[in-house]
C-alpha positions as CSV (number, residue, x, y, z in Angstrom):
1,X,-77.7,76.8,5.1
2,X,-78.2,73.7,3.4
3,X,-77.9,70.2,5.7
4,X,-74.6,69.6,3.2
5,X,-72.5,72.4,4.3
6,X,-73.8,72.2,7.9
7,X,-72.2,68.4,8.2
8,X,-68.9,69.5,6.6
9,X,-66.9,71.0,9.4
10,X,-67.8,67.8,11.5
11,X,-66.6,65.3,8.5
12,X,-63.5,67.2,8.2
13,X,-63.0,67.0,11.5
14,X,-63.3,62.9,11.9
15,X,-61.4,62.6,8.8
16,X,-58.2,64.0,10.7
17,X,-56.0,61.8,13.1
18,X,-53.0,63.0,15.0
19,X,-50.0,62.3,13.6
20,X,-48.2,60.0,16.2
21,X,-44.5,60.4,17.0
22,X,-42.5,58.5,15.0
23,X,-40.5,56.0,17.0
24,X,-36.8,55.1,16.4
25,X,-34.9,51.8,16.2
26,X,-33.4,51.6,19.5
27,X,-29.7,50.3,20.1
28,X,-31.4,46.6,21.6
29,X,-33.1,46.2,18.5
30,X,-30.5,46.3,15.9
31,X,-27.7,44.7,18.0
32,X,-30.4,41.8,18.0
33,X,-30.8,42.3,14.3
34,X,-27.0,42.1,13.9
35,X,-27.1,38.4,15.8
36,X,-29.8,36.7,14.1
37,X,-28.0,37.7,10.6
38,X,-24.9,36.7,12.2
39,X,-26.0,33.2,13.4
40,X,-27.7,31.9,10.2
41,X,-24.8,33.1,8.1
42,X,-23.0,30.6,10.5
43,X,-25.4,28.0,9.8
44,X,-25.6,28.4,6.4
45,X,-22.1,29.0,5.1
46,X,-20.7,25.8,6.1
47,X,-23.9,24.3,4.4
48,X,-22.9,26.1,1.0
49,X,-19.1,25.4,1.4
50,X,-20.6,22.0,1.8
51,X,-22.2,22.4,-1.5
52,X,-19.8,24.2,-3.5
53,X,-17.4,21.2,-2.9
54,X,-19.3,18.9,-3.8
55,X,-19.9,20.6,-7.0
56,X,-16.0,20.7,-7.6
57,X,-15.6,16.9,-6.5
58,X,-18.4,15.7,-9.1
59,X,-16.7,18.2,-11.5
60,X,-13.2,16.1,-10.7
61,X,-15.5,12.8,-11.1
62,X,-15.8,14.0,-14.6
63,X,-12.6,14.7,-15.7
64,X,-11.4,11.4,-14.3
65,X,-14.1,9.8,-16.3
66,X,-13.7,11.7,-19.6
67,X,-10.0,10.9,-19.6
68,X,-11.0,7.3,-19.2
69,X,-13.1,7.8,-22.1
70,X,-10.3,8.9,-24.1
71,X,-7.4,5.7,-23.0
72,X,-11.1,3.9,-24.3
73,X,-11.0,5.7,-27.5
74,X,-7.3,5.5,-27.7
75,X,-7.2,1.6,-27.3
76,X,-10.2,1.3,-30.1
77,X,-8.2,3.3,-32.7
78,X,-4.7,2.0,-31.6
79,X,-5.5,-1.9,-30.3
80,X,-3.2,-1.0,-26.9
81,X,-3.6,1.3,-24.5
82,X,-1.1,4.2,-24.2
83,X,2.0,3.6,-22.1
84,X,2.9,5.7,-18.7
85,X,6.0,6.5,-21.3
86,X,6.0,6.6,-24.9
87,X,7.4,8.1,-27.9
88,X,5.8,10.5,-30.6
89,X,6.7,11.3,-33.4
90,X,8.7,14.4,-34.5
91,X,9.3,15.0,-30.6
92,X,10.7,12.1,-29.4
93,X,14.0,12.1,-32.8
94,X,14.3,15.8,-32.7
95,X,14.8,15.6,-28.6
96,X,16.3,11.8,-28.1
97,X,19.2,12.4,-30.4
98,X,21.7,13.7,-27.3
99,X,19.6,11.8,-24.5
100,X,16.7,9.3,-25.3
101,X,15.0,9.5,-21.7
102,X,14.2,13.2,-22.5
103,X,12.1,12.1,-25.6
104,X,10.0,10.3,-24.2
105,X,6.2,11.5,-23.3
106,X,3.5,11.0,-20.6
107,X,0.1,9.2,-21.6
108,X,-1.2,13.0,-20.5
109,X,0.2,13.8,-24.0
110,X,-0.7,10.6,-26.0
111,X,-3.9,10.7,-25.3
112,X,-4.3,14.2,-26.4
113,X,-6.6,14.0,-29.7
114,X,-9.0,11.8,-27.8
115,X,-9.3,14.7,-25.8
116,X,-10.4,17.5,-27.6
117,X,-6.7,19.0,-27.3
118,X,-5.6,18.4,-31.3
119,X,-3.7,21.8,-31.8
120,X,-1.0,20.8,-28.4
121,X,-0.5,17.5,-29.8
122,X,0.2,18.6,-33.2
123,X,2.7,20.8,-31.8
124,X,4.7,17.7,-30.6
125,X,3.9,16.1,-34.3
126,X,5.7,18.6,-35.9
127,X,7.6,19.9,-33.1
128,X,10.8,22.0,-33.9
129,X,13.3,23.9,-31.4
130,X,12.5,27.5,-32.4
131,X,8.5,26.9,-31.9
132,X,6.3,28.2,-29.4
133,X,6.5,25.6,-26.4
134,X,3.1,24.3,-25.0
135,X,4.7,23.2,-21.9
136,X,3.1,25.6,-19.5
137,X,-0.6,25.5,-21.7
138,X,-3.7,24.4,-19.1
139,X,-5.4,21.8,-19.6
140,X,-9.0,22.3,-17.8
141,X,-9.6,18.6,-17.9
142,X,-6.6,17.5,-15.8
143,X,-6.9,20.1,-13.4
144,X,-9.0,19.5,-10.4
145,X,-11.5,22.5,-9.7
146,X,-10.5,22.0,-5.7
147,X,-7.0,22.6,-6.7
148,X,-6.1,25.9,-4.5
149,X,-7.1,29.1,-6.8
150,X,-3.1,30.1,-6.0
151,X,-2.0,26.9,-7.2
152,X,-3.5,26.4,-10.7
153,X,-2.6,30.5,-11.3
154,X,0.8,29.3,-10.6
155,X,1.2,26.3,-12.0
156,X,-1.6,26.0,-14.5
157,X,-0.1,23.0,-16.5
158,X,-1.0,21.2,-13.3
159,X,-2.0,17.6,-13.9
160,X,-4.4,15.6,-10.8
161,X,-4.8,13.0,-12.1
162,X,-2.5,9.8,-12.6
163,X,-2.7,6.0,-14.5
164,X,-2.1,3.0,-12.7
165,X,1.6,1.5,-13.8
166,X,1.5,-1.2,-11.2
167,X,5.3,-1.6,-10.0
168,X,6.4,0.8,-13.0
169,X,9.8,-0.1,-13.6
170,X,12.2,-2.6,-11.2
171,X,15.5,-2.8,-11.3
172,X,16.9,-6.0,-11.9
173,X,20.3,-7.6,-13.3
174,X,19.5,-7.8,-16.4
175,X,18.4,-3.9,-17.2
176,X,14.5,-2.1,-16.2
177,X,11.7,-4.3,-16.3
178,X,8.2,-3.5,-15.7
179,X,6.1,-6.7,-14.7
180,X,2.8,-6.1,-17.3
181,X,0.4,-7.9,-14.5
182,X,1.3,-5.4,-12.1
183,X,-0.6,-2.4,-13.6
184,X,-2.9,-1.2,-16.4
185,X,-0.4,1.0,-18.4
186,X,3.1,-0.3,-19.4
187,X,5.7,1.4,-20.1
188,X,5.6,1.6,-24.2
189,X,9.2,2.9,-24.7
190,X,10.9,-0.8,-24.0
191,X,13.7,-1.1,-21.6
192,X,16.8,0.7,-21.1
193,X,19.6,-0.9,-20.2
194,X,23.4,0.7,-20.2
195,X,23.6,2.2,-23.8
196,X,21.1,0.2,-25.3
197,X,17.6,2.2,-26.5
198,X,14.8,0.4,-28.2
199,X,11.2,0.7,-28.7
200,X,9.1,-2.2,-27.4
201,X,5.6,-1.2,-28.0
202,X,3.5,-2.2,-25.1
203,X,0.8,-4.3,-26.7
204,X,-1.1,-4.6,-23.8
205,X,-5.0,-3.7,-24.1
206,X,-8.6,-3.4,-22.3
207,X,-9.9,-6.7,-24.5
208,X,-6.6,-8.4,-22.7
209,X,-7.0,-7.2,-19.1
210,X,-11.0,-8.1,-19.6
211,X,-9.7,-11.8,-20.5
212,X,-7.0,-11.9,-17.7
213,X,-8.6,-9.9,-15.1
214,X,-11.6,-7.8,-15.4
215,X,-12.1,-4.4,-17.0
216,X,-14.6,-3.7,-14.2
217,X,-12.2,-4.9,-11.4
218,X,-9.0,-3.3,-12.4
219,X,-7.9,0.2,-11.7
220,X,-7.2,2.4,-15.1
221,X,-6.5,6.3,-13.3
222,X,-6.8,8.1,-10.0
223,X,-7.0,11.3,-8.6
224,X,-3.8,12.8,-6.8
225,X,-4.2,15.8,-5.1
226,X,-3.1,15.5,-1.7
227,X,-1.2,17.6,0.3
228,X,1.6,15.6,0.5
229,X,2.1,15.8,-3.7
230,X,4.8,18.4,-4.5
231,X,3.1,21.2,-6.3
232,X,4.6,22.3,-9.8
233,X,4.6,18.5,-11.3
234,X,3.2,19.4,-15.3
235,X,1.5,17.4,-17.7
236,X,3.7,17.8,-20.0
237,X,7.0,16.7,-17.6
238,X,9.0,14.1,-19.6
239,X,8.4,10.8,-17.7
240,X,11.4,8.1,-16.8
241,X,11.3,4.5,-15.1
242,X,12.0,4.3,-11.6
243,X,14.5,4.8,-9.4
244,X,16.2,1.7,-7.7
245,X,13.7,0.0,-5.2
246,X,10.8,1.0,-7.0
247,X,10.4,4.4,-5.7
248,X,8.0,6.8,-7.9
249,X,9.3,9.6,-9.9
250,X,7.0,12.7,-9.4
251,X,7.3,13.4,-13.3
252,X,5.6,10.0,-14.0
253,X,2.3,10.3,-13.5
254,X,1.1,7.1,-12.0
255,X,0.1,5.6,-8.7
256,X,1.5,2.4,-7.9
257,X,1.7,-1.2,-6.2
258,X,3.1,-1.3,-1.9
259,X,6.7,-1.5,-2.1
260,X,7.2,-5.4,0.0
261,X,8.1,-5.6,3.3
262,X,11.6,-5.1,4.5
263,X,13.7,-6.3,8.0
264,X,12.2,-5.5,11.0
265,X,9.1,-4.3,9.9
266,X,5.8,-5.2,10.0
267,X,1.7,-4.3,9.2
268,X,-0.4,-3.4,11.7
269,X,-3.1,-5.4,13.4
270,X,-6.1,-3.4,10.8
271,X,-4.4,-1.8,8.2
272,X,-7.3,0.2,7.8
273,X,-6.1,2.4,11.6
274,X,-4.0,5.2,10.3
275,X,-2.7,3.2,6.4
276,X,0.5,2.4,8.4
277,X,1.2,0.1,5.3
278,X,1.2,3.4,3.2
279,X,3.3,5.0,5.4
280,X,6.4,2.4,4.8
281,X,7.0,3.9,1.9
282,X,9.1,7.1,1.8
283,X,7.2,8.4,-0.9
284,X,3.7,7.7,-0.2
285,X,2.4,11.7,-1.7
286,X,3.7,9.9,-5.1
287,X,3.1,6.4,-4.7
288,X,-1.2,6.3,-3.7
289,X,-3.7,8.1,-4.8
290,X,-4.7,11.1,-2.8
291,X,-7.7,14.0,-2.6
292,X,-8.0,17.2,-1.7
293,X,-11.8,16.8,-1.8
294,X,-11.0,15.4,2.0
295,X,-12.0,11.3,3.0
296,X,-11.8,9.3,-0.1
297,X,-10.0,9.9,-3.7
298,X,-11.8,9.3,-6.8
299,X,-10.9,5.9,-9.2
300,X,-12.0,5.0,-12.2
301,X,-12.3,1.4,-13.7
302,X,-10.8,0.1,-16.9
303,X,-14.6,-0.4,-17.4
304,X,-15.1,3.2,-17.8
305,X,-17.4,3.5,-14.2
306,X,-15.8,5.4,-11.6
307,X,-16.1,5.2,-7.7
308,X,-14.8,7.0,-4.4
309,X,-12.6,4.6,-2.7
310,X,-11.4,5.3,1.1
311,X,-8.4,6.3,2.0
312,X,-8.4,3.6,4.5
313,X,-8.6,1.0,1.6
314,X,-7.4,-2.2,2.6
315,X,-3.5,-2.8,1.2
316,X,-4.8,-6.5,-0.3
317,X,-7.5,-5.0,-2.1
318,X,-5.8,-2.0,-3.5
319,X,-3.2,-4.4,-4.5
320,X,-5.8,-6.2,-6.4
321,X,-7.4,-3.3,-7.8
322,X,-3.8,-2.6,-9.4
323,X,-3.2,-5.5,-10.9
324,X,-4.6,-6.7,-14.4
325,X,-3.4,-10.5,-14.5
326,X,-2.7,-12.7,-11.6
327,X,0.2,-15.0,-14.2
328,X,2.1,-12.4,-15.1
329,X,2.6,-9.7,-11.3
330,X,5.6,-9.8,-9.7
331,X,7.0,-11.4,-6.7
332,X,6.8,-8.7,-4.7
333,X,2.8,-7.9,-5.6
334,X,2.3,-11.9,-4.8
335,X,3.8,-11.3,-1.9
336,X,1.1,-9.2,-1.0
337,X,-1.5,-12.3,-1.2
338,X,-0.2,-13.5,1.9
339,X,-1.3,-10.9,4.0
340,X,-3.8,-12.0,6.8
341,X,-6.0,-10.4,9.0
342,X,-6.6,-12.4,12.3
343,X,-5.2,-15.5,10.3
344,X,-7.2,-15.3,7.6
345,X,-6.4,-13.8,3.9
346,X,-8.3,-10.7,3.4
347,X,-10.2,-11.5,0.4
348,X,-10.3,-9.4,-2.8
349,X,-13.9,-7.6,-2.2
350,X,-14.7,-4.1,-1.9
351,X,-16.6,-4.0,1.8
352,X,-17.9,-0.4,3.1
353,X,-14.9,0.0,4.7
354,X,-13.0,0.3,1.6
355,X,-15.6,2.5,-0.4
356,X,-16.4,5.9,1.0
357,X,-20.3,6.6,0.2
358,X,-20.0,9.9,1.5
């Protein structure tokens, strides 16, 4: 027998190993499992939450901006910017022959071709009563992307954003007037007054609130997305001037000055504790700016730049940031210079208590 096949049995028999029992996962071990994969989904789905809205609130920073763009765009081609209410063209005589307040249009639809969004405004170019309506048509850029997914289904002419009209429209003797230092956009209709109806163009433009005021200091849109906005309001809603007293109309789409003080009341010690000088007026969800992003609502500049102011924004600086030249406001939005903190005026600065950084 050769030495090879003598050795064989004895390789054969180290090459084999027992085959140990398998084991099983016992109960312990995959309730443990369970908790581990239970605890960092709890740690990390806040954290993406977290992230996915601030992905939607940069988003909303861009629409702001880009429609800012396009009132820039506007006032090159046009020499004005476009009113908070306006007329155009075959739209405004085919619907204003029975009752001129429903011909007028939003800057949401003036601004259109500065926007990308040619073939809606055409439709009010040529508009006629048997064509297709574009009332209910989406608009992606004046939609905010933290808008609740049942909301824009629902409404998806939405609109979230809003342009600053400074006192919009008073009421005085002599007819509507809107003061032109109050705001940014003016009403470009002209003013109504018993049966009277004329067209006053607004003339009023960056290069004049840069001379007056500041382009970079003066408030040209906002967001307006709070949960105290009605839901429903459209871009395409046919804007009028105020009601007596100031008080915004939800079809306008603009924010607007404090209303003034009235008998027996008074501001708070800080007016940044709680905005109890918001809170005077009836219809704060329409008048201010609002977010649904949470702390803070998004503003951008006449400039162009865009920032996050806090809702706790002090009422003499907001009042500021509204107002385009110090000759020509209103009583009422003076008024508001002679509000003093611990005796002295609050000063027209943006501090970090009026920014949110966050």
């Amino acid at each position: 027998m050769s030495i090879d096949h003598a050795i064989a049995p004895v390789l054969c028999r180290r090459g084999r190993r027992p085959h140990a029992p398998q084991r099983g996962v016992t109960l312990v071990e995959v309730l443990v499992t369970i908790s581990l994969i239970a605890v960092l989904s709890a740690l990390l789905l806040p954290a993406l939450g977290m992230a996915r809205e601030a992905a939607r609130k940069s988003s909303c920073m861009t629409n702001l901006a880009s429609i800012a763009k396009g009132f820039a765009a506007y006032d090159t081609a046009k020499g004005q910017l476009p009113g908070w209410r306006n007329m155009q063209d075959m739209y405004s005589v085919t619907t204003g022959s029975s009752n001129p307040s429903k011909a007028c249009v939003s800057w949401t639809v003036t601004v259109m071709p500065y926007l990308g969004e040619r073939e809606i405004f055409t439709w009010y170019e040529n508009y006629t009563a048997s064509a297709d309506p574009v009332a209910n048509k989406r608009i992606p850029r004046y939609i905010c992307p933290s808008l609740a997914v049942e909301q824009r289904e629902e409404y998806p002419a939405s609109i979230a954003y809003v342009g600053n009209a400074g006192t919009a429209a008073v009421v005085l003797k002599d007819g509507v007037k809107q003061y032109r230092g109050d705001g940014a956009i003016v009403d470009a209709v002209g003013n109504e007054s018993g049966s009277s109806w004329k067209y006053l163009p607004s003339n009023y433009s960056l290069e004049a609130i840069g001379a007056a005021d500041g382009e970079s200091s003066t408030a040209l849109l906002a967001e307006r997305t709070g949960l105290a906005v009605p839901k429903g309001l459209k871009w395409s809603d046919n804007p009028v001037p105020a009601t007596s007293n100031g008080a915004a109309d939800p079809k306008a789409h603009v924010f607007l000055q404090p209303l003034g003080i009235t008998g027996g009341q008074t501001y708070a010690a800080d007016p940044r504790k709680g905005n109890t000088w918001m809170k005077l007026a009836a219809d704060m969800g329409l008048r201010y700016p609002s977010s649904c992003h949470g702390r803070g609502y998004q503003l951008a500049f006449c400039d162009g730049h865009t920032r996050t102011i806090s809702d706790a924004i002090d009422p003499w600086v907001y009042s500021q940031l509204l107002s385009s030249d110090q000759s020509a406001r209103s009583p009422r939005v003076r008024g508001w210079e002679q509000y003093r903190v611990n005796g002295q005026l609050v000063h027209y600065i943006l501090d970090d208590k009026d920014v949110d950084k966050k």
